[in-house]
Structures are given as C-alpha cells and as structure tokens.
C-alpha positions in Angstrom: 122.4 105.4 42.7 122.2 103.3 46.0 118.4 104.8 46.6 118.6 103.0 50.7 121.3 105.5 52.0 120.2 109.2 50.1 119.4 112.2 51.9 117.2 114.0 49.1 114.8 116.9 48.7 111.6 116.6 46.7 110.8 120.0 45.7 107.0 119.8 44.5 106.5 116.5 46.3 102.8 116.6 47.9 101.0 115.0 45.5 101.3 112.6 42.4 104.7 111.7 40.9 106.6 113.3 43.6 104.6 112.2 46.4 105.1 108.6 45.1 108.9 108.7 44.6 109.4 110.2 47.7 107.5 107.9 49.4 109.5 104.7 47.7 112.7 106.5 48.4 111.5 106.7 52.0 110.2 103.2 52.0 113.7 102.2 50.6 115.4 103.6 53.4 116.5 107.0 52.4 115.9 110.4 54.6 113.3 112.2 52.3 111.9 116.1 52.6 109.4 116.5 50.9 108.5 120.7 49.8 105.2 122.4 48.3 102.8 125.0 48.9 99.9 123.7 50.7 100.7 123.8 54.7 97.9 121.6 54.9 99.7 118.9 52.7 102.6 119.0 54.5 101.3 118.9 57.8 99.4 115.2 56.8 103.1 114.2 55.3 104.8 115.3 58.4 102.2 112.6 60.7 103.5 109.9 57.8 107.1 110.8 58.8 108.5 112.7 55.9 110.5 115.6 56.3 108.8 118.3 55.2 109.7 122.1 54.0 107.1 125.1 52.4 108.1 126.4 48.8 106.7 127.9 45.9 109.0 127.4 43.0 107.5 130.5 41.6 108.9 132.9 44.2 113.2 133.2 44.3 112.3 133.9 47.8 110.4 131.0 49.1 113.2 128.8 47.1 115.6 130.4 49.1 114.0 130.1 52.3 113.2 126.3 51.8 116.8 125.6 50.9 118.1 127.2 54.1 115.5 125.4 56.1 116.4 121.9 54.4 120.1 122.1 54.9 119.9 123.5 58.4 118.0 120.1 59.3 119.8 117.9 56.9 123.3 119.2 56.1 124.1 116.0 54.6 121.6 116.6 51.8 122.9 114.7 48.4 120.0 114.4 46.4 117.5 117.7 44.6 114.4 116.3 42.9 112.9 119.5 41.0 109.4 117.7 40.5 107.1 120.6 40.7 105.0 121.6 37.6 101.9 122.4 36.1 100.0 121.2 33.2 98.0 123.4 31.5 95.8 123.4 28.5 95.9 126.4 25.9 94.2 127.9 23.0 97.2 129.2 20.6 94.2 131.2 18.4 92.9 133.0 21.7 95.5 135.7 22.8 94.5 135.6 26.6 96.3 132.2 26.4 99.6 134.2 27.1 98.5 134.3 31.0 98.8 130.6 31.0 101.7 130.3 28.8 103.6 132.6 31.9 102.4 130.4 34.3 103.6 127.3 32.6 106.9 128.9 32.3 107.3 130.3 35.6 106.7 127.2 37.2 107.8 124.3 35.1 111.1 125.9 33.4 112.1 129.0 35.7 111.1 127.0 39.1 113.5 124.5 38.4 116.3 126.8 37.7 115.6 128.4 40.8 115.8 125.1 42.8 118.6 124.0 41.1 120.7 127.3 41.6 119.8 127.2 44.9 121.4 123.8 45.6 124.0 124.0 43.1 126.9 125.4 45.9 126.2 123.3 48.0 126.4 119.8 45.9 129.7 121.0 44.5 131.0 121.9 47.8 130.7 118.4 49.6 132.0 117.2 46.2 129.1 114.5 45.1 125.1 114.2 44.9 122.7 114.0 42.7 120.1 116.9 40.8 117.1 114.8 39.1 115.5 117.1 36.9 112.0 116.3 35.4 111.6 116.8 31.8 108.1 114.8 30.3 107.6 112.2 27.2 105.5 115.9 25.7 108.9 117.4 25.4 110.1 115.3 22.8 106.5 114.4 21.2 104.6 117.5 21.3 100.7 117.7 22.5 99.5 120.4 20.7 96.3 120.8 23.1 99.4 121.7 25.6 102.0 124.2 24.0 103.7 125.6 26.5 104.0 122.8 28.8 105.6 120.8 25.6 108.0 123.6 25.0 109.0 124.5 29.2 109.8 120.6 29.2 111.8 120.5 25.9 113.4 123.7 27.4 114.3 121.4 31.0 116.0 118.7 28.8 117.9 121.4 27.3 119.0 122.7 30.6 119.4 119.6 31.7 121.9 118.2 28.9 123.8 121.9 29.3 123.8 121.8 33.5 125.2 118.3 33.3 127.6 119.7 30.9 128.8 122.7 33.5 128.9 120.2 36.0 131.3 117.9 34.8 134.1 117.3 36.8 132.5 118.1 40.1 131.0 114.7 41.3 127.3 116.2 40.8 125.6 114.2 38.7 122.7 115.1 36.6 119.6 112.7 35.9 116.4 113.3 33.7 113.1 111.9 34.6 110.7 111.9 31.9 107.1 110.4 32.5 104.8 109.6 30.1 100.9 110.2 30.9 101.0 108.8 34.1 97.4 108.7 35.8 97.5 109.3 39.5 94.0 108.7 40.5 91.3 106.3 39.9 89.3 108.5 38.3 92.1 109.5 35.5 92.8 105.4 35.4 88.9 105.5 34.3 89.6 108.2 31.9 92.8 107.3 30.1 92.7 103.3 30.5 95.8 103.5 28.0 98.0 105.7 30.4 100.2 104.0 32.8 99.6 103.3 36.3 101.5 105.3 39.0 102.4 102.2 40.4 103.6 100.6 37.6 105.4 103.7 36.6 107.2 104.0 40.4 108.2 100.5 40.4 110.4 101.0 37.2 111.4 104.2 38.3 113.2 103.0 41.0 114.7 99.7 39.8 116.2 102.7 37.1 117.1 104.6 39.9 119.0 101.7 41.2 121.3 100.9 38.8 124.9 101.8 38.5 125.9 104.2 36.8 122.6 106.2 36.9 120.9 106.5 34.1 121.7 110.1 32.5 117.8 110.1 31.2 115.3 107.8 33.4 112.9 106.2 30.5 110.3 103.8 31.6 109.2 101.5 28.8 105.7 103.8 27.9 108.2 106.7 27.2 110.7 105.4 24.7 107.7 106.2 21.6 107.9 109.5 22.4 111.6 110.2 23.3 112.6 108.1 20.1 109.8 109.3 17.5 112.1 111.6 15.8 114.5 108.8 15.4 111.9 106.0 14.9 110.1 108.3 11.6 106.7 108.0 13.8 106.9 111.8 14.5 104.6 113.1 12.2 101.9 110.6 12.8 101.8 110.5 16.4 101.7 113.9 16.3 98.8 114.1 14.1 97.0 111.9 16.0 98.0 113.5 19.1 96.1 117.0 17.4 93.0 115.0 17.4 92.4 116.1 21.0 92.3 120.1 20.1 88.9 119.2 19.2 88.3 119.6 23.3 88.9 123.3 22.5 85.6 125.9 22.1 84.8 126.2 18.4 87.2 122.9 17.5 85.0 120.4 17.6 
C-alpha cells in the first residue's frame, strides 16, 4: 500500500491505536478523516488538521450518516479503517456479565460490519481500495479475564478471512490488523512494562503497511506468540498463565 497518496477513513480514531495511525498516515502524506463519538475530540483533531466526522458504530444510523458525510467531502475515499472497540472485563460466574458481553459485541463485531457494509458499494464501484479490519493478538490466544472481547475479535478474523473471500475479484482488498497489548499512555507503560510501546508498535505498523503486496494480516513482531500458539504447541500454557489474572476478579483471589 503506497500509505503517501491514500484518502482513508478511521472510524474509531480519537484516541489510542487509531489516533496514532491516523496521525502517521497523515504525517505520511495521506488525506485522513478521522470518526468517533466525542464532539469534543473531534473538534481538538479538527485544529490539528484531520478531517474529522461523528459516529457511533453502535447505531446503523450514525454509520450511515458518517459515511454520507465522508464521501460528500472526500469522494475519492480508498481506504476504511474499522478501529473502534471496547475492551471489557467480565465475570463468566456472575450472570449480569451478559450486559457487557452485548456491549462487547455490539461494538467490536456488529460495528465493524456496519462500517464495512456501509463502504462496501462504494470501494467496489471505483473498482480498488482498501478495508483494514482490526482483529487483536486475544483473538487467537484467549484472555480469559476478557471473554467476549476474545471471542468478538476471533469472530472479526472470521469475517475478515470470509469478506476478503466475497471480495475477490473486485480490486478491494482486505487487511487485518492485530495488536498485541499495546499501552497507550504513560501510566499503562508503568503498569505493564512488558507491553509494547505505541510508538514502537506504529512504527512497524506502517513500514507493514508499506510494503507491496499488503500484508493480508498485519503482525508486528510482539503478536506472532499469540497468532502462532496453536501452531507453536504453546497454547495451553500461555493460556494457563494468561488465567492467572482472573484472580483480579471478586472472590478469585
């Protein structure tokens, strides 16, 4: 992907990841719109000189609206990013969980759908772009302190491998992201000193953005243990490790 020349939409891009891509692909010399719920948000990127759109992934409306705004201004538009999610934390023995299992869903698996279906007719009718869909490192290796979140992002994969499927044939291609922990503020880098930097994480992002052909899954270096543990027969014990951390929960410790 030449990332100097795109015209692309980060849907869910005022704040972490998103805000940091879009920024680089900005910085690169791409047009960049950047979408998400707070006005206040969007008003601060707006001063920085980002294109910027409201939308809530979680209403077919909003989505919608935001795409008809976007391609109004930019009708060149080649690249979707569906980077908005949430990352929740659940008690599987505690049946009020279920409230934040919907959530989870709503936005991380049925937002993207709804972004992507709302750009799909317009990608295949100028006959090329991108969709970057954002799957995580949890979909593969499962954090069992968050269920649903590892099961909406094993679902995106899923969708992802069937929509680049569908799409074949087109010239849409389809690219998955999938982080790792990534800590986004210098409190989290206190926290998690093993996580990687969202720095470190952008800059090989990009230079994997940048090569030709595009990557059909974008995996930094501090993702391949958990897209590959399966393969690797490290599963079981990273997982079991990995449970270590329900202890967090009331009652678990």
């Amino acid at each position: 992907m030449d990332i100097t020349s795109r015209t692309l939409f980060m849907a869910g891009g005022t704040s972490g990841i998103g805000l940091e891509l879009a920024r680089r692909f900005r910085a690169a010399g791409s047009t960049v719109v950047v979408g998400g719920r707070r006005q206040d948000r969007l008003d601060e990127l707006a001063a920085e000189g980002l294109g910027t759109v409201p939308v809530d992934v979680t209403d077919a409306a909003s989505v919608v609206r935001a795409r008809d705004a976007v391609l109004a201004a930019y009708p060149d538009l080649d690249t979707v990013v569906t980077m908005s999610g949430v990352l929740l934390t659940e008690d599987l023995r505690d049946p009020e969980h279920f409230a934040t299992a919907t959530t989870t869903i709503e936005t991380n698996l049925y937002g993207t759908v709804r972004v992507l279906d709302a750009f799909t007719p317009h990608l295949i009718a100028r006959g090329s772009g991108t969709f970057v869909t954002v799957s995580s490192g949890i979909g593969f290796l499962p954090f069992p302190l968050m269920p649903t979140y590892a099961a909406s992002k094993a679902a995106v994969h899923a969708y992802s491998e069937a929509l680049r499927a569908q799409l074949d044939g087109t010239g849409v291609e389809v690219t998955e992201l999938v982080p790792p922990l990534v800590t986004t503020t210098p409190e989290a880098e206190a926290q998690m000193p093993h996580a990687l930097r969202l720095s470190d994480f952008a800059d090989e992002v990009m230079a994997l953005f940048a090569t030709e052909p595009t990557p059909r899954e974008v995996l930094v270096q501090g993702v391949l243990m958990h897209r590959w543990a399966e393969r690797d027969g490290t599963y079981d014990e990273l997982v079991a490790q990995r449970s270590k951390a329900l202890a967090m929960l009331p009652g678990r410790a």
